[in-house]
C-alpha positions in Angstrom: 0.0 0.0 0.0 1.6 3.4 -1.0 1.7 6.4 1.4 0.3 9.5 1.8 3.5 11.0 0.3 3.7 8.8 -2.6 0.2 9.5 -3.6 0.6 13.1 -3.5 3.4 13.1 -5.6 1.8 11.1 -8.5 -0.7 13.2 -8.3 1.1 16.4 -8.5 1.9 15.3 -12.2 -1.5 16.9 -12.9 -2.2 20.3 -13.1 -5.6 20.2 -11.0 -7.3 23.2 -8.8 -10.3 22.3 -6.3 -12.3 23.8 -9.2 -11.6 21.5 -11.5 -12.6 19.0 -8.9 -15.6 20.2 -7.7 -17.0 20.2 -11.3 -15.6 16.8 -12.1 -17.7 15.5 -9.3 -20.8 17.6 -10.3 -20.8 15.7 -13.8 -20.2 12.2 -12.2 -23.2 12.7 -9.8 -25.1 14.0 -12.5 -24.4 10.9 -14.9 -25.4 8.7 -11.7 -28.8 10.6 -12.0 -29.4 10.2 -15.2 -28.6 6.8 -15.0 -30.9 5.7 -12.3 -28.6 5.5 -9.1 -29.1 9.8 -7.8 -28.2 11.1 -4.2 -30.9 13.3 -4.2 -32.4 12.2 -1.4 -31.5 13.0 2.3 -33.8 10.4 3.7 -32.2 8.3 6.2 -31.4 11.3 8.6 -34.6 11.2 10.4 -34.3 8.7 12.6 -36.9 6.5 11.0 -36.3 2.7 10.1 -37.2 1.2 6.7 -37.2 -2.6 6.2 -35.3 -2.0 3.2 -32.2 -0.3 5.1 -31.3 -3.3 7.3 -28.1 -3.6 7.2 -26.7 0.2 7.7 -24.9 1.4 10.0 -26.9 2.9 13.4 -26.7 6.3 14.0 -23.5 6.7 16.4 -23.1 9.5 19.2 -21.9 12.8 17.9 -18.3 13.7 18.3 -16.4 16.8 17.0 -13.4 14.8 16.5 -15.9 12.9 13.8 -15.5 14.2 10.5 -16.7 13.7 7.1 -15.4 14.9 4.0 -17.0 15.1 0.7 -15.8 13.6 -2.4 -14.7 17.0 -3.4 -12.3 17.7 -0.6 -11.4 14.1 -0.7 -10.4 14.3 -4.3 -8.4 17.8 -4.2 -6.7 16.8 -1.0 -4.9 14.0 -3.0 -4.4 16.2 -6.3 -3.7 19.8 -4.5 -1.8 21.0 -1.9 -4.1 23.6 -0.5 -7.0 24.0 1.8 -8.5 20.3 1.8 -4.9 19.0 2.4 -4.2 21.2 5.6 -7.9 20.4 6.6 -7.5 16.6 6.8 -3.8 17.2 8.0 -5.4 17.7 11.0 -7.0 14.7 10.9 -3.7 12.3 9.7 -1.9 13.1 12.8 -4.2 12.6 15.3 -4.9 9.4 16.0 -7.6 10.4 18.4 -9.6 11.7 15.8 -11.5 10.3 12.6 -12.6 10.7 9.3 -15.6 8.8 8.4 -16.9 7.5 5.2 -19.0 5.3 3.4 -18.9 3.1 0.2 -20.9 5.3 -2.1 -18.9 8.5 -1.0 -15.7 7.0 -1.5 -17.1 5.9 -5.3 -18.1 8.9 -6.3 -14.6 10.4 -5.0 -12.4 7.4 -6.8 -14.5 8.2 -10.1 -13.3 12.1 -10.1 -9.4 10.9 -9.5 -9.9 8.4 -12.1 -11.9 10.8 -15.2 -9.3 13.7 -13.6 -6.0 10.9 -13.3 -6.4 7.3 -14.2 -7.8 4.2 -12.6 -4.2 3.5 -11.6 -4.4 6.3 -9.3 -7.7 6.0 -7.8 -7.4 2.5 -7.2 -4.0 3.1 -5.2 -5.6 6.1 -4.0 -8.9 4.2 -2.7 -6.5 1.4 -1.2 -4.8 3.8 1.3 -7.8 5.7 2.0 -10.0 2.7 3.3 -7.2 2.2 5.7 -7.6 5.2 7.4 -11.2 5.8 7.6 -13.9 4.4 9.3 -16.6 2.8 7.4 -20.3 3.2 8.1 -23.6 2.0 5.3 -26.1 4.4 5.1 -29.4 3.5 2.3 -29.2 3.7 -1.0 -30.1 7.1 -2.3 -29.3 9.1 0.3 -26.3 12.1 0.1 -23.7 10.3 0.6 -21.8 13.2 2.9 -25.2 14.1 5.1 -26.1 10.2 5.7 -22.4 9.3 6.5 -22.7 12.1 9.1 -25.7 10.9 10.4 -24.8 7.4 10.5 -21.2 7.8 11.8 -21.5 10.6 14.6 -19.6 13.3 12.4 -20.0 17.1 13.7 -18.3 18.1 10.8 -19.0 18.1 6.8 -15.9 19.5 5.1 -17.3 20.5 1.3 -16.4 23.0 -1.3 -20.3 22.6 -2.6 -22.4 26.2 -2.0 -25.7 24.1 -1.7 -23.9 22.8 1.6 -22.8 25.9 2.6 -25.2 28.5 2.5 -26.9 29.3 5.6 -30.3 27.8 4.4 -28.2 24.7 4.5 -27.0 25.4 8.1 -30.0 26.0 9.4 -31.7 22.6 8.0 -28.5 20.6 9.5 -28.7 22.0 12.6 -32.4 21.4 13.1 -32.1 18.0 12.1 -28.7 17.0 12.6 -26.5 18.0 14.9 -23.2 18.7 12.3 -22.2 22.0 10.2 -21.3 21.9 7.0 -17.6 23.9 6.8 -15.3 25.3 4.2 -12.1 23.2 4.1 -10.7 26.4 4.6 -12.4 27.0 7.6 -11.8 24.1 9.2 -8.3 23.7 8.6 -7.9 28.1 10.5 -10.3 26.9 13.5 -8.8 23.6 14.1 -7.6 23.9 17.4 -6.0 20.4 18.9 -5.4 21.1 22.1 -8.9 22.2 23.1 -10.5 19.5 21.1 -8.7 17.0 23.1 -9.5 18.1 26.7 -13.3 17.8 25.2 -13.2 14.7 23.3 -10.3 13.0 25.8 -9.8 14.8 28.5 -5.9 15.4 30.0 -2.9 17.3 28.7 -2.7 17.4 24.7 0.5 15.2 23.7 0.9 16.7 20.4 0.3 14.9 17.1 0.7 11.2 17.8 0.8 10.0 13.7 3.2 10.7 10.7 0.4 12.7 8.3 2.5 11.4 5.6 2.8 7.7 5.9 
């Protein structure tokens, strides 16, 4: 399995901005759509049980050191060396902390690398992510970043998309869901270690405790 550093610098062969990203993954979600298999749907969320969702993960207790990132910020944190990078920096070197994820968020991140890179690198790329994360199911048809939240305790959505982060948006997470949707940008400023740790763990703050890079 390669590293973090490895995959970085395969993918810095390609000139890629979190634009470009962002409207790579608009077009896959789009063909899923039109094809029959949308995320259009935040069902799921509620609370309420279907018999057809047996089998997905139940909701977990919300944690601030619980984070989910899109497929954007996943994508443009492997291909660019800028906000989404710094963002789940954070997260890389605290073992203490986690980035959560499901199946059908993780596809539609693999399928920008791949139309942006090449199968090569999504599937190397995939390999080493799904090592680090923790897994949850959530149904089919749901948004993939708002029912990973749901399902795996996350506080946090890290997302470059403006539908998530307009304050309509806010107010419709926070009423439902107890999570904000942030700004990788934001996230990566406000991230503050030490403090999080004396919530989430409680004790003196040791510092990182994991090479962001391996």
């Amino acid at each position: 399995m390669q590293s973090w550093s490895a995959l970085f610098e395969r993918a810095a062969e390609y000139d890629v901005d979190e634009t470009e990203v962002r409207e790579t993954l608009d077009a896959v979600r789009a063909s899923a759509e039109r094809d029959g298999d949308g995320v259009e749907s935040t069902a799921g969320t509620s609370g309420e049980t279907d018999a057809a969702d047996e089998g997905v993960t139940p909701p977990a207790e919300s944690s601030p050191a619980r984070v989910v990132a899109d497929a954007d910020v996943l994508a443009a944190d492997l291909f660019v060396d800028g906000d989404a990078r710094r963002a789940l920096d954070h997260l890389r070197e605290h073992t203490w902390t986690a980035l959560v994820a499901s199946d059908p968020l993780v596809d539609d991140a693999e399928a920008v690398v791949a139309e942006i890179a090449d199968a090569d690198l999504a599937g190397a790329w995939r390999e080493r992510l799904s090592a680090w994360c923790e897994s949850v199911a959530h149904p089919a048809g749901d948004h993939p970043a708002l029912a990973t939240a749901y399902r795996g305790g996350a506080m946090h959505i890290l997302s470059y998309d403006d539908r998530l982060l307009s304050a309509e948006a806010g107010a419709t997470l926070g009423s439902r869901l107890s999570v904000s949707a942030r700004h990788p940008r934001a996230f990566a400023t406000l991230f503050d270690a030490e403090s999080l740790y004396r919530e989430v763990e409680g004790g003196e703050y040791p510092g990182p405790d994991r090479d962001p890079r391996e």
